[in-house]
KETOR-988927 format. One record per residue (C-alpha): x, y, z; residue in one letter; residue number from 1. Coordinates in pm, 1 decimal, m for minus. Example, Ala and Ser with C-alpha at 12.3 -4.5 7.8 and 13.67 -1.06 7.14 Angstrom:
<pts>
+----------+----------+----------+----+-----+
:       xx :       yy :       zz : aa :   i :
+----------+----------+----------+----+-----+
:   1230.0 :   m450.0 :    780.0 :  A :   1 :
:   1367.0 :   m106.0 :    714.0 :  S :   2 :
+----------+----------+----------+----+-----+
</pts>
This chain:
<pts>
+----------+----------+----------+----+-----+
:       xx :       yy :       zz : aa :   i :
+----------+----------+----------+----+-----+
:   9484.3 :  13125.4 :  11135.0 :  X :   1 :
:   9384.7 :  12808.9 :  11351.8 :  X :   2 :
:   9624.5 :  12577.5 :  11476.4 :  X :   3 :
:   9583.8 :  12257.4 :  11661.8 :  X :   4 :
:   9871.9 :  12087.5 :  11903.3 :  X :   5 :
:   9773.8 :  11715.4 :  11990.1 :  X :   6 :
:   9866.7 :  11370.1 :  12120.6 :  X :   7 :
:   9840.1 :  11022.5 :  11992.3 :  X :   8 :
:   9876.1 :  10742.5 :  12203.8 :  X :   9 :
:   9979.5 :  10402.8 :  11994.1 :  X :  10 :
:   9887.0 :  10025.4 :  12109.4 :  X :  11 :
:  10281.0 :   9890.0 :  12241.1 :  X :  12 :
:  10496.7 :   9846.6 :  11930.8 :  X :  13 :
:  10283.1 :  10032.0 :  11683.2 :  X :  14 :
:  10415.5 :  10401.9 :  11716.8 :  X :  15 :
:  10622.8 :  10391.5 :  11395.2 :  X :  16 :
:  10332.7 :  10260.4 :  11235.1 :  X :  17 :
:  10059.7 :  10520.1 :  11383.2 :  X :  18 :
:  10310.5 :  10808.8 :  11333.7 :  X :  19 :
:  10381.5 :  10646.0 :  10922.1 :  X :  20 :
:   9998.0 :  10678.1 :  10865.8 :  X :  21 :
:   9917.0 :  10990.8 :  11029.4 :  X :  22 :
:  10239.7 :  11125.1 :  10777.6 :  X :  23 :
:  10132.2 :  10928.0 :  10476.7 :  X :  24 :
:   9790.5 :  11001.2 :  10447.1 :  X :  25 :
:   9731.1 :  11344.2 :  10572.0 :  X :  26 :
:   9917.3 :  11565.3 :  10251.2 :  X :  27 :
:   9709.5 :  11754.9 :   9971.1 :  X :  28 :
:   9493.3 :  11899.2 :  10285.3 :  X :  29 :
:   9376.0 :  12258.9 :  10101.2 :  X :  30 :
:   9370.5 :  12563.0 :  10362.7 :  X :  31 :
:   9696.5 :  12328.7 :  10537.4 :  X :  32 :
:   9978.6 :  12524.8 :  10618.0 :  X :  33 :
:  10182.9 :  12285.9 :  10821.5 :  X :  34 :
:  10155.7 :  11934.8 :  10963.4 :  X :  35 :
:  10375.2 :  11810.4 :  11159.6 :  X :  36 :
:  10419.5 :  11450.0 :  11330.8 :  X :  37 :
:  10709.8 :  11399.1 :  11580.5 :  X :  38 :
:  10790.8 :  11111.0 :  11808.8 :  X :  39 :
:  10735.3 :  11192.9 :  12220.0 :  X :  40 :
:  11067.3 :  11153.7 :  12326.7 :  X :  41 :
:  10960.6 :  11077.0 :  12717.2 :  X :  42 :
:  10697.3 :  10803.3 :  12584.4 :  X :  43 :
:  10771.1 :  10550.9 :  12375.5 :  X :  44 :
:  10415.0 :  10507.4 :  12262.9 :  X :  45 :
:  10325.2 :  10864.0 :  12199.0 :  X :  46 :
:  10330.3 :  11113.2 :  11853.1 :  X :  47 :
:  10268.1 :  11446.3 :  11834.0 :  X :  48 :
:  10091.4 :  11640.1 :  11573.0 :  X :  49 :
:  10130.6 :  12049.4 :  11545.3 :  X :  50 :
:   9877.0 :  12200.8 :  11273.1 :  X :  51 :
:   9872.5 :  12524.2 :  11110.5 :  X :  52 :
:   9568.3 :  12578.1 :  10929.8 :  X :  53 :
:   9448.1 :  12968.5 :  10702.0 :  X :  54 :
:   9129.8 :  12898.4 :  10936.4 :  X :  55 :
:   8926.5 :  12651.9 :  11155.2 :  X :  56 :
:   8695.1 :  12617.7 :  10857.8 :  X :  57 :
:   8934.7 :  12455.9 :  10648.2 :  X :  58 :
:   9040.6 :  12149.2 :  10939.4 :  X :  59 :
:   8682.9 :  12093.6 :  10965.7 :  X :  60 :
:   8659.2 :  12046.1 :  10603.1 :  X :  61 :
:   8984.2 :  11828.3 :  10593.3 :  X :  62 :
:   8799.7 :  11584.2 :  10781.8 :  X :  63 :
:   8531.2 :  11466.2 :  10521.3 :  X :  64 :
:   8879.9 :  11425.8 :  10258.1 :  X :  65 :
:   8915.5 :  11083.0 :  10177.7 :  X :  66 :
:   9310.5 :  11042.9 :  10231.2 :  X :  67 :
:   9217.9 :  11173.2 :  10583.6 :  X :  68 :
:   8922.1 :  10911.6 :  10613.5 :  X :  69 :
:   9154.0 :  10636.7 :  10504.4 :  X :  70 :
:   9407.8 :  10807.8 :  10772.3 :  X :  71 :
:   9148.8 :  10759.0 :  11013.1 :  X :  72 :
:   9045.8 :  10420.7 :  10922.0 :  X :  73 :
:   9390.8 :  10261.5 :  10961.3 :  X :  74 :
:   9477.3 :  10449.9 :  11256.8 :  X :  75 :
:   9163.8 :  10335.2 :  11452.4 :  X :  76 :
:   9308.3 :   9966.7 :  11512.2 :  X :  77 :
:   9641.6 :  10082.6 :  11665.7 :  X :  78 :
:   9555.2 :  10399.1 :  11834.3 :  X :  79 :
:   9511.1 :  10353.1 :  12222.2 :  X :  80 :
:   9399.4 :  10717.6 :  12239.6 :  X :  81 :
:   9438.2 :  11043.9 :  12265.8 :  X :  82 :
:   9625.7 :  11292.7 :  12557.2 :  X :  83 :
:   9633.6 :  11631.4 :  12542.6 :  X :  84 :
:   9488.2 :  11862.9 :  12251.5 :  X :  85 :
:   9537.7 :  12241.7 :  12232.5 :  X :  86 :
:   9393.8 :  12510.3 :  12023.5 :  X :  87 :
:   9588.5 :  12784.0 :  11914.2 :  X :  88 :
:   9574.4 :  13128.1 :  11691.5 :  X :  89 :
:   9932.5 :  13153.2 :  11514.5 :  X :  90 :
:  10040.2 :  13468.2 :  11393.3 :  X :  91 :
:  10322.3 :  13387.8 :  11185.3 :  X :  92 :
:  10641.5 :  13205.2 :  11197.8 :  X :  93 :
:  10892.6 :  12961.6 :  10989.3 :  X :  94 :
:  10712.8 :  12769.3 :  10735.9 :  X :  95 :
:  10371.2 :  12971.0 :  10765.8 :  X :  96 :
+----------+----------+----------+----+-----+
</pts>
């Protein structure tokens, strides 16, 4: 498995919005085990997104799917950027 831990940074007053897109347009990913978008609770303009993915194969290829291009496309005008990303191998768990 692949999994992918990683933070969004929203423009001021736009992280219910970033977080709503990143939720909205990111379902029907195949090889997608679990996506997950929380609120930071120590910054106001932060999300969090924890992936589970059946390989690394399959998030590269959910990046060419056209839900996740719109994802992208909507995001780009609110997001202020990213913090910190980590890679990680799951090996089972809740929900996997």
């Amino acid at each position: 498995m692949y999994g992918l831990i990683g933070k969004m940074q929203a423009q001021p007053g736009q992280r219910d919005a970033l977080a709503g897109i990143m939720v909205a347009h990111t379902v029907g990913m195949p090889g997608c085990l679990s996506y997950i978008v929380a609120h930071d609770p120590t910054d106001e303009r932060a999300i969090w997104i924890t992936e589970v993915w059946i390989d690394r194969e399959s998030h590269q290829a959910s990046l060419h799917l056209p839900q996740v291009q719109d994802a992208i496309r909507l995001a780009r005008p609110i997001l202020a950027g990213f913090g910190e990303r980590f890679e990680t191998v799951p090996i089972g768990g809740l929900g996997i």
